[in-house]
Backbone as numpy.savetxt, mean C-alpha at the origin, in Angstrom:
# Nx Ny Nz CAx CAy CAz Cx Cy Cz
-23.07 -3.37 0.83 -21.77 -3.18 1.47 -20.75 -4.18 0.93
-19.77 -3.88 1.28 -18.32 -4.64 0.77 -17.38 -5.44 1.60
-16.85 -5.99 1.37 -15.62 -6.39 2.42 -14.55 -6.39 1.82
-13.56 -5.44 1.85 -12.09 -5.68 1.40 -11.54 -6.05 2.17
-10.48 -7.40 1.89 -9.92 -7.74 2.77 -8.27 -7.46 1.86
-7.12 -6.89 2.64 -5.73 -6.86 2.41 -4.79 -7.46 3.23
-4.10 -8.46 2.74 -3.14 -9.26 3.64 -1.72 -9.21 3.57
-1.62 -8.14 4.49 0.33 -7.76 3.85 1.29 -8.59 4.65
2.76 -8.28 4.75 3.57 -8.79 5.29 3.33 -9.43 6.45
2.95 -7.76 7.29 3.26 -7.50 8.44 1.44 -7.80 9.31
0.77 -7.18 8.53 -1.07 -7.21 9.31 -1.88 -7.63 7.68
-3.09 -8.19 8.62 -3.95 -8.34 7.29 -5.27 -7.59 7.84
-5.40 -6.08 6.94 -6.33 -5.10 7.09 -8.08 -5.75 7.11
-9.11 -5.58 7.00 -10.43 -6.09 6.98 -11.13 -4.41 6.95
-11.49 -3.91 6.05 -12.13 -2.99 5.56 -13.83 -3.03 5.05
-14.56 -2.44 5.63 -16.29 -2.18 5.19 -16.68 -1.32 4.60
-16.22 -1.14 3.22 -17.20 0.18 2.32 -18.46 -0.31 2.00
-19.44 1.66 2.13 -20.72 1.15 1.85 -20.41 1.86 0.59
-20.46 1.70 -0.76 -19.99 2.43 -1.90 -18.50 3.06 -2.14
-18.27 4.17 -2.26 -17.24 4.57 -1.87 -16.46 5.03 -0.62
-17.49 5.45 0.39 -16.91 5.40 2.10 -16.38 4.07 2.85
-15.58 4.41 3.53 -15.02 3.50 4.39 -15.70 3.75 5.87
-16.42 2.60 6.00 -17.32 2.35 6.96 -16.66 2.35 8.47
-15.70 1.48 8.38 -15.18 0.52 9.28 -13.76 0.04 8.97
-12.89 -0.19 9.86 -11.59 -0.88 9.77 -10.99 -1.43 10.76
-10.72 -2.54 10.33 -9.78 -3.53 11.52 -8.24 -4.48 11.40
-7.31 -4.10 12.09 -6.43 -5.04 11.69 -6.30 -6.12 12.54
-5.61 -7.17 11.86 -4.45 -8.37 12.91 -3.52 -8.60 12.07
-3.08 -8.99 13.36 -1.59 -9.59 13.17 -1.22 -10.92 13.23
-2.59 -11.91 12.85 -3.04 -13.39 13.33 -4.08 -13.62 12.53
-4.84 -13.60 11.41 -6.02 -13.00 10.90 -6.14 -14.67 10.97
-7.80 -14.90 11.68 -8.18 -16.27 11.34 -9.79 -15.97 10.80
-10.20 -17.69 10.55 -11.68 -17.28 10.65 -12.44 -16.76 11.39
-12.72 -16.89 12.55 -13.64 -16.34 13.83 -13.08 -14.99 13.14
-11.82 -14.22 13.30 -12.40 -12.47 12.91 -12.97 -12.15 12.03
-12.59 -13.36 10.87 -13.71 -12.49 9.90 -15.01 -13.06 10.00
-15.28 -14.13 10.67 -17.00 -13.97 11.04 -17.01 -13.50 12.06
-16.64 -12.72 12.70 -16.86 -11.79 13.58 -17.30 -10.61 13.02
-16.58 -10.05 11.88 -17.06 -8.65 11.55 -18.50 -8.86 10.35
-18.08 -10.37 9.89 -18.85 -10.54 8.75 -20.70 -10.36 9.30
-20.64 -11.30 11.07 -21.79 -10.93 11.36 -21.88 -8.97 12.02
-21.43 -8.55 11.86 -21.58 -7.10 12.83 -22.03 -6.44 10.96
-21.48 -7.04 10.13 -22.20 -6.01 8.96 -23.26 -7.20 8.13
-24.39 -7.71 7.86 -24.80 -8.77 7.36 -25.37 -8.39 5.93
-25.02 -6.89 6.05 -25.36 -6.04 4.83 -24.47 -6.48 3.50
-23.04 -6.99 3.95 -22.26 -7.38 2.74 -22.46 -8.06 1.72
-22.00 -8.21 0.67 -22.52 -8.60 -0.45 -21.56 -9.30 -1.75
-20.27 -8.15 -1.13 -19.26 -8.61 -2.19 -18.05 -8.68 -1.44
-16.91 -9.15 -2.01 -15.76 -9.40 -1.16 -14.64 -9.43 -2.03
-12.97 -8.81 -1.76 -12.37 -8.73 -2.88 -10.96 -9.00 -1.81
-10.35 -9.93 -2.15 -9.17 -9.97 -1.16 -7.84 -9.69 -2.37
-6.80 -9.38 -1.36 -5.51 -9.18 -1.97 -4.21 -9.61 -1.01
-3.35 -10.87 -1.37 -2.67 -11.72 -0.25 -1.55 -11.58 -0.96
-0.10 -11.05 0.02 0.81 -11.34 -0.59 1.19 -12.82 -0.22
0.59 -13.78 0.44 0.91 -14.96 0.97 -0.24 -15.78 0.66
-0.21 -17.30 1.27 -1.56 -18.19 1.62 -2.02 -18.04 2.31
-3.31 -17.72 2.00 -4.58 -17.72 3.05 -5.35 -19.34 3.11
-5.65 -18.94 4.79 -6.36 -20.37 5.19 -7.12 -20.82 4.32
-7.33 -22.62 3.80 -8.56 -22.62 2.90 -10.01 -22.71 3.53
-9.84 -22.26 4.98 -11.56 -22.38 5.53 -11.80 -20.84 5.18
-10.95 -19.85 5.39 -11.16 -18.74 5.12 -11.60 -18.23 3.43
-10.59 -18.78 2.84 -10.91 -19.21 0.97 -12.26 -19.55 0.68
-12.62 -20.78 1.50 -14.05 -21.36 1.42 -14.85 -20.11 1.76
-15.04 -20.15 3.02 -16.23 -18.85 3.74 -16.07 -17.57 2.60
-15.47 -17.11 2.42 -15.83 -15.83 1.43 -16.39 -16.36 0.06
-15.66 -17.80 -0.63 -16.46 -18.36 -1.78 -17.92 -18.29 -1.61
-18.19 -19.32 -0.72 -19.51 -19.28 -0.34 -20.51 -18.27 0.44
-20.10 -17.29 0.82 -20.78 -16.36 1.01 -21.05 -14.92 0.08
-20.34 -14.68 -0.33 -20.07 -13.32 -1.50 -19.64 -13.18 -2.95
-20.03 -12.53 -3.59 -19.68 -12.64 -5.14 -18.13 -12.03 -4.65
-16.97 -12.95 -5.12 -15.71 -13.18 -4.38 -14.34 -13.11 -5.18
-13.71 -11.93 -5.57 -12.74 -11.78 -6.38 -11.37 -12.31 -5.92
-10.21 -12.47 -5.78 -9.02 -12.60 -5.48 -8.17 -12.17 -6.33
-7.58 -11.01 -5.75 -7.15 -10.30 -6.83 -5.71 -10.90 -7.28
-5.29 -10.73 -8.48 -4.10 -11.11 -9.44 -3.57 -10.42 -10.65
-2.84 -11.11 -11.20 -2.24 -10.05 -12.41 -3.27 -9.94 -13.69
-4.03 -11.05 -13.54 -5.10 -11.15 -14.81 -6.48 -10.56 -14.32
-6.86 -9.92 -13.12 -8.09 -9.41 -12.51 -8.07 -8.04 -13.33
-9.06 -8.04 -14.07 -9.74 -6.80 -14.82 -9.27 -5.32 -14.20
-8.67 -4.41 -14.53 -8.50 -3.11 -13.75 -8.69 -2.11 -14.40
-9.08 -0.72 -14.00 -9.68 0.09 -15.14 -8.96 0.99 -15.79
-7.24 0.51 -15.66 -6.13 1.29 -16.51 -5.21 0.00 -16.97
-4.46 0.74 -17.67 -3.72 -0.39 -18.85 -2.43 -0.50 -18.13
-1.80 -1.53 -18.36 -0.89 -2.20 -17.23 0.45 -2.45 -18.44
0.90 -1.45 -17.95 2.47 -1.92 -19.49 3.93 -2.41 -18.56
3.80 -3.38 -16.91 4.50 -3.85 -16.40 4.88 -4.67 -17.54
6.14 -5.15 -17.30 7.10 -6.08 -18.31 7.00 -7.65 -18.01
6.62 -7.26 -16.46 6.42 -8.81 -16.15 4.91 -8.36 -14.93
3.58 -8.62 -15.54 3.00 -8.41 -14.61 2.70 -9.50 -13.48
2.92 -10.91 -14.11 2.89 -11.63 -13.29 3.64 -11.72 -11.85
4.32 -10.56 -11.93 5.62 -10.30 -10.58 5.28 -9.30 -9.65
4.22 -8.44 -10.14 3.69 -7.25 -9.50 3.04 -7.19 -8.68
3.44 -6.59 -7.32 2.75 -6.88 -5.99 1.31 -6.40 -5.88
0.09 -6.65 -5.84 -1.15 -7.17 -5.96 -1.18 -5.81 -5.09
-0.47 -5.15 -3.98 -0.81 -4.00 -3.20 -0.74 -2.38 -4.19
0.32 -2.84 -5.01 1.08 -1.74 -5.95 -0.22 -1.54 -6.89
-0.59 -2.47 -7.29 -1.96 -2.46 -8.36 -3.28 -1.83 -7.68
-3.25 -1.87 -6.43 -4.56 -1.73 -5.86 -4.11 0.40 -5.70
-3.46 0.35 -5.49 -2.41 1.54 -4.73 -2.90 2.63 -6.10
-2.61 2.01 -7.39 -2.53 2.81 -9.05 -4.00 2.69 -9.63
-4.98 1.90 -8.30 -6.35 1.74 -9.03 -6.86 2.99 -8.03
-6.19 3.18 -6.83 -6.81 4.00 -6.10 -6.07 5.76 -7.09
-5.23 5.82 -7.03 -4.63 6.98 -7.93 -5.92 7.44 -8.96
-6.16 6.57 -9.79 -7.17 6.24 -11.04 -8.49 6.78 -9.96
-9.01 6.45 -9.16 -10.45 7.18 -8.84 -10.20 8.26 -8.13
-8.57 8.91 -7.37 -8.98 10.00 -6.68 -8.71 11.26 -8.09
-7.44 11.48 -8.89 -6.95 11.62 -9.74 -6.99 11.39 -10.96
-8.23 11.40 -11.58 -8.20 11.00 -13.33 -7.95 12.09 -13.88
-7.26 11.67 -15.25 -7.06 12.42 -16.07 -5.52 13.45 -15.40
-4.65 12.93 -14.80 -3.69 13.12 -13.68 -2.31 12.43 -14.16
-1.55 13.04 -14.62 0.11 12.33 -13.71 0.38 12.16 -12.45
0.00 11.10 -11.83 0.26 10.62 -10.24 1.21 9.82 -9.67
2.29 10.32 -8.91 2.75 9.02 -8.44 2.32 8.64 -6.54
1.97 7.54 -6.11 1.81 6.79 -5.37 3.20 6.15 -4.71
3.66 6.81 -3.51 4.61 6.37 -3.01 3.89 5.39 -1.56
4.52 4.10 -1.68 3.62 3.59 -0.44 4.83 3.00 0.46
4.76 3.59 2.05 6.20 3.08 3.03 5.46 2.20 3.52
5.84 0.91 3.48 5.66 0.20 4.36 6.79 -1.01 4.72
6.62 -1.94 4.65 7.92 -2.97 4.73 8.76 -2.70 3.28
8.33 -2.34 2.08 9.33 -2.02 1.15 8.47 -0.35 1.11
9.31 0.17 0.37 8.86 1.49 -0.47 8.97 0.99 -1.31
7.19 1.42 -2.09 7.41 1.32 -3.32 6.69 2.31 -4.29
6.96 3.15 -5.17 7.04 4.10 -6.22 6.29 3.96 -7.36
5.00 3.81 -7.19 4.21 3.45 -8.71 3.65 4.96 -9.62
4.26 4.79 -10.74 3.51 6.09 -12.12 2.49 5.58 -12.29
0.95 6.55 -12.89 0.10 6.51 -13.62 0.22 7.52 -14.66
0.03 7.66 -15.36 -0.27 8.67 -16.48 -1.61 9.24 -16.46
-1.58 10.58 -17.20 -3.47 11.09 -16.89 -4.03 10.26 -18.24
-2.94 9.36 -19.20 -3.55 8.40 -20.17 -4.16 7.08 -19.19
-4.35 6.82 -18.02 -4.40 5.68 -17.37 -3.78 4.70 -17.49
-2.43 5.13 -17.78 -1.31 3.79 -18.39 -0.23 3.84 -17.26
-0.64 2.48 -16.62 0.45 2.39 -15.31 1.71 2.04 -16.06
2.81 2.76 -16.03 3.98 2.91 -16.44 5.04 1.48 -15.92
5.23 1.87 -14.16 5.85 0.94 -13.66 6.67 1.70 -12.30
7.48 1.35 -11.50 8.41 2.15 -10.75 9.11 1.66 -10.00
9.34 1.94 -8.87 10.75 1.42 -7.92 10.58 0.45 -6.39
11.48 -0.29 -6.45 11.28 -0.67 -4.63 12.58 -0.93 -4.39
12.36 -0.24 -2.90 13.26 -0.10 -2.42 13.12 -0.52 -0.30
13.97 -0.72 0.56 13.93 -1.36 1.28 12.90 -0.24 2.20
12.01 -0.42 3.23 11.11 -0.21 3.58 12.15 0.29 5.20
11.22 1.22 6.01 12.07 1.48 7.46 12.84 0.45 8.44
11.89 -0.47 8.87 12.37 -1.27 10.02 12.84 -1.93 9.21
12.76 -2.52 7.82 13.94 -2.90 7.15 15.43 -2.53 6.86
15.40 -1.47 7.19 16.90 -0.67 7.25 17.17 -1.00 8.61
16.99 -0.76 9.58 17.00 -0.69 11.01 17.65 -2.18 10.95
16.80 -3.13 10.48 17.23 -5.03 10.89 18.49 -5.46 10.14
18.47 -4.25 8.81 19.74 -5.32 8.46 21.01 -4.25 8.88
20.83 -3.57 9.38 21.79 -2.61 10.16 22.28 -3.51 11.37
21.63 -4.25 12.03 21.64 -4.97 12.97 22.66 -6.36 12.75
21.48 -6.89 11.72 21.34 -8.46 10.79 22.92 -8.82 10.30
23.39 -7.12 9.65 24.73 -7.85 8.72 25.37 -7.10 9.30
25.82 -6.90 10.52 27.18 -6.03 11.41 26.95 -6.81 12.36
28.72 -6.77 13.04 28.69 -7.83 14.42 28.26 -6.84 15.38
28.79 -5.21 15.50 27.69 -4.27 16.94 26.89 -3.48 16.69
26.04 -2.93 15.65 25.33 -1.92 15.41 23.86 -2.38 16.28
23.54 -1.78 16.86 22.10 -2.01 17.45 20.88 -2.15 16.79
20.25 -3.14 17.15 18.39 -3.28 16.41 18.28 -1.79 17.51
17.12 -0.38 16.40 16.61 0.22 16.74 15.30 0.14 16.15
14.40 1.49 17.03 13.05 1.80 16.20 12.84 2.58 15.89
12.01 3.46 15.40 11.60 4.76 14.97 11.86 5.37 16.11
12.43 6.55 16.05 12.31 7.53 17.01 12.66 8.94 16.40
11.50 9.50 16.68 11.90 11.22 16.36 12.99 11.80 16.08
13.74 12.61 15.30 15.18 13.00 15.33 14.86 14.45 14.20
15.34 15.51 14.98 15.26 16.97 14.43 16.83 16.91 13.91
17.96 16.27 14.12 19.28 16.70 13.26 19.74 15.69 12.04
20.88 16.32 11.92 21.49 15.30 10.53 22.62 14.58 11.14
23.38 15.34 11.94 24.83 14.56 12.51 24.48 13.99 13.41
24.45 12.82 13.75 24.07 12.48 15.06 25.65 12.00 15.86
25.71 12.36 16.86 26.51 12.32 18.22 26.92 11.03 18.91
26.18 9.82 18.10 26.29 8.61 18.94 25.99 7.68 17.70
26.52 6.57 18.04 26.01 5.42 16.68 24.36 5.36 16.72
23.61 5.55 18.36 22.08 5.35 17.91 21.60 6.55 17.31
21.97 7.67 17.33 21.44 8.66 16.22 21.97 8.76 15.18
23.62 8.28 15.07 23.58 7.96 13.49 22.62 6.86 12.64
22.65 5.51 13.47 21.71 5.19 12.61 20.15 5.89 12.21
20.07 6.55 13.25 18.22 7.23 13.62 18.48 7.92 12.45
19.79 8.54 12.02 19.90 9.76 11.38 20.06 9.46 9.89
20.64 7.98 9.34 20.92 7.23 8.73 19.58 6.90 8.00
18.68 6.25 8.56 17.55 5.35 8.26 16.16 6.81 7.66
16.41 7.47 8.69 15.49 9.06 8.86 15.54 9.62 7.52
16.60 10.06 7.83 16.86 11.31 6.91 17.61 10.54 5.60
18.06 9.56 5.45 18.00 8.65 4.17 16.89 8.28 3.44
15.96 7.95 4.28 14.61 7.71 3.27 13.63 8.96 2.61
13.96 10.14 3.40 13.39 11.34 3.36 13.94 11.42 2.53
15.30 11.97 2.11 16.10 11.77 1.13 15.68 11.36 -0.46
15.64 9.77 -0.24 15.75 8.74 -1.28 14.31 9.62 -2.18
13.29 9.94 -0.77 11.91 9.79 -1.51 11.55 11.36 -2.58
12.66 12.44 -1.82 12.40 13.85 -2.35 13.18 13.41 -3.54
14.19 12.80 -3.68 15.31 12.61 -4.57 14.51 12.04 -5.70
13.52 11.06 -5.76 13.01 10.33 -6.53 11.53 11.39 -7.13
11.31 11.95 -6.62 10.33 12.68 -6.61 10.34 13.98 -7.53
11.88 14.55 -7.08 12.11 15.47 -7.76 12.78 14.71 -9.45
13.34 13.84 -9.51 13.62 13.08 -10.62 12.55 12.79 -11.81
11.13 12.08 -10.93 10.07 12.08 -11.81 9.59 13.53 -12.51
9.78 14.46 -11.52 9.05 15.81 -12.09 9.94 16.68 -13.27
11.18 15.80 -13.62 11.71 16.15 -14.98 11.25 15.78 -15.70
10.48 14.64 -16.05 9.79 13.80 -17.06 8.29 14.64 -17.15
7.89 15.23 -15.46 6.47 15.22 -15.48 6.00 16.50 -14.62
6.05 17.82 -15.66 6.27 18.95 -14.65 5.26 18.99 -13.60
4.20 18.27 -14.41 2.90 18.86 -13.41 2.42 17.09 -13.05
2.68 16.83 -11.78 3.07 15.38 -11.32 2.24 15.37 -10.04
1.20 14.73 -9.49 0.22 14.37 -8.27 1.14 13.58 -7.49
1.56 13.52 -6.35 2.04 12.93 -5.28 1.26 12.52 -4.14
0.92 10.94 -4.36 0.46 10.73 -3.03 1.28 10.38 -1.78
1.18 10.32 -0.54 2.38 8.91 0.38 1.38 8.08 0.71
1.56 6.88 1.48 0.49 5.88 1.60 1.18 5.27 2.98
0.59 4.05 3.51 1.49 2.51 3.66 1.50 3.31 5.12
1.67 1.81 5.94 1.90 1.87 7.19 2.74 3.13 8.09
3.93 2.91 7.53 4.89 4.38 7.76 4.71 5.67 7.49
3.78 6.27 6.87 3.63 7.41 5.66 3.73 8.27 6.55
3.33 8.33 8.56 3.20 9.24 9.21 4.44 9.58 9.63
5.24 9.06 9.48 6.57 8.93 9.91 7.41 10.34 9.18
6.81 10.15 7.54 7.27 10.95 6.82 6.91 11.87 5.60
5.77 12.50 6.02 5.11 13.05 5.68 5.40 14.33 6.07
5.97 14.86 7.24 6.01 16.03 7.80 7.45 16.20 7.29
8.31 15.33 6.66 9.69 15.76 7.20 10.39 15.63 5.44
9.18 15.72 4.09 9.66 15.91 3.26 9.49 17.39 2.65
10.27 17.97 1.54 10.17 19.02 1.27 9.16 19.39 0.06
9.17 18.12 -0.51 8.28 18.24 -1.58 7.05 18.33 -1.51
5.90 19.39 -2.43 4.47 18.78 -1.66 3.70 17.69 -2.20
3.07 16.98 -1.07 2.80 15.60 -1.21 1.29 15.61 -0.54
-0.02 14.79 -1.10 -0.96 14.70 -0.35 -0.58 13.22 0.64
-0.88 12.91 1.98 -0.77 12.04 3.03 -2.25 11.22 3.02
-2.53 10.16 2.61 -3.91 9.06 2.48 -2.92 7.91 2.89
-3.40 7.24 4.11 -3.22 6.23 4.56 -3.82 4.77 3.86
-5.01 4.94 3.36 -6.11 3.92 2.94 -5.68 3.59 1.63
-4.99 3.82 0.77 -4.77 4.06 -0.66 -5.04 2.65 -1.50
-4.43 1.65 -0.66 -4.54 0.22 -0.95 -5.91 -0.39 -0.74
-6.64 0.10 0.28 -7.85 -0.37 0.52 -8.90 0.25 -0.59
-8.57 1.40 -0.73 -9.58 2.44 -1.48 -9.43 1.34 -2.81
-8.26 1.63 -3.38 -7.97 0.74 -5.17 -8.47 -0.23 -5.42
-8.54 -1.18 -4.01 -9.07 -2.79 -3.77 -10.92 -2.52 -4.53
-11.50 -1.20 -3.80 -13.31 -1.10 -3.44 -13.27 -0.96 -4.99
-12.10 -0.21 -5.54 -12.11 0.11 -7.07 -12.51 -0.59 -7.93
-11.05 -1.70 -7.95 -11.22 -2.90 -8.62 -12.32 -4.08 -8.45
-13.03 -4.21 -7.11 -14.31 -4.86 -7.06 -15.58 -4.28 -7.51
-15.49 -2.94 -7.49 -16.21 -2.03 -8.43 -16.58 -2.72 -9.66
-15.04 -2.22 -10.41 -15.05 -2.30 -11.92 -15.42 -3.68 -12.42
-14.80 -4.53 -11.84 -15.03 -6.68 -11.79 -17.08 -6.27 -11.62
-17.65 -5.53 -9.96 -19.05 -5.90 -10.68 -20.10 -5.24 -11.84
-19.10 -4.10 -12.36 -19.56 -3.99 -12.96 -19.93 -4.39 -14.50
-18.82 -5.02 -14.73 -18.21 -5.91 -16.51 -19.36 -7.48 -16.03
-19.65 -7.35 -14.81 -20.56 -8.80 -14.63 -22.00 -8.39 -14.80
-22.58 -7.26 -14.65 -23.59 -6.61 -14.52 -24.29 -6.43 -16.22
C-alpha cells in the first residue's frame, strides 16, 4: 500500500492506494502528526509515501515519513513519465504536474487537457506525444468572490450559491451571476480555443470546485475529482520503479 499525501492551499488531502485503487481518503484543514499516525497505524500495510506541498511541512512530519517509507517529495527535478517543455519548471505548481501525470495513466496516447478549479484554475496540455506543453492560471471561485469584496468599499463577501439566470436583479446575483457564469464562460471559452489547435482534444475537470461546474458547461468534459491524487500514485509508481 501507499500513502499519498497532497498539501494545498486550502486542506492537506491523505490518500491510501493499494496499486492503482484508492482505498481510503481523508482531509484537514490543520494536518499535524497524530493524523498522520493515526491513519498510518489503521493501514500498517504501507510501504511507500510520496508527498506534494505547496508550503512547509512540519519537520517531525518530514522526519516520520523519512523514517518510515521509501519517501519521495515531489519537485521539478522528480522523475515523471512525460517530457516537461515548461520554460521555467522550477515555477510549476507540484499539483499541475501530478494533475498531467494523472492525464498520462487515464489517457495515453491522447490530447488531454486537465482543467483543475480550485483556489486558482488551472489549464494543463498533454499531447498523445506525452509532452506536457504548458497552460493557464487564472483566479480560482472564492477568489473572485474575496477580491470583489477585498478591492470595493460595498460589494459583499459572498459564497457559492446556485443561480439558473444571467441578469441578476440585485448586486448579490450580479455578483453570483458574475463569478458563475464568468468562470463557466472563461472555461468553455478556453476549451473551445484549445480545440482549434486540437480537433480531437480529452477534457478532464478536477479540483475542489469541479462540482460546482461541471453541470453548467456546454462543452463535453469527463468530471474526476481525485486527478491530483491519482498523478501523485503515478509518479511514486514510476520513482519505484527506475529504483527497482
Amino acid at each position: 500500500m501507499k500513502l499519498i499525501i497532497d498539501n494545498g492551499n486550502s486542506f492537506t488531502k491523505l490518500a491510501i492506494f493499494n496499486e492503482s485503487e484508492l482505498v481510503d481518503l481523508v482531509s484537514y484543514s490543520n494536518f499535524t502528526l497524530s493524523d498522520l499516525q493515526e491513519i498510518t497505524k489503521k493501514y500498517p500495510q504501507i510501504e511507500a509515501s510520496i508527498l506534494s506541498s505547496v508550503g512547509k511541512i512540519d519537520n517531525d512530519i518530514m522526519d516520520f515519513l523519512k523514517s518510515e517509507y521509501h519517501f519521495i517529495e515531489l519537485d521539478h527535478q522528480t522523475p515523471v513519465p512525460f517530457t516537461i517543455q515548461y520554460r521555467t519548471p522550477e515555477t510549476l505548481g507540484k499539483d499541475r504536474i501530478a494533475a498531467v501525470a494523472a492525464l498520462l495513466g487515464k489517457y495515453p496516447d491522447q490530447n488531454a487537457l486537465v482543467i483543475d478549479a480550485g483556489t486558482c484554475i488551472t489549464y494543463d496540455l498533454l499531447t498523445k506525444d506525452a509532452i506536457y506543453i504548458g497552460g493557464s492560471i487564472s483566479p480560482g471561485m472564492e477568489m473572485r468572490f474575496k477580491a470583489l469584496n477585498t478591492y470595493t468599499a460595498r460589494l459583499p463577501k459572498l459564497n457559492y450559491k446556485e443561480i439558473d439566470f444571467l441578469s441578476g436583479s440585485s448586486t448579490e446575483e450580479s455578483i453570483l451571476s458574475g463569478v458563475l457564469n464568468g468562470i463557466s464562460a472563461e472555461i468553455d471559452g478556453i476549451i473551445d480555443a484549445y480545440h482549434e489547435n486540437y480537433e480531437i482534444l480529452t477534457i478532464i475537470l478536477t479540483g475542489g470546485d469541479y462540482i460546482y461546474f461541471d453541470k453548467r458547461l456546454k462543452n463535453n468534459i469527463f468530471a474526476l475529482p481525485n486527478m491530483v491524487l491519482e498523478g501523485l500514485n503515478i509518479i511514486l509508481d514510476f520513482n519505484g520503479k527506475k529504483l527497482d
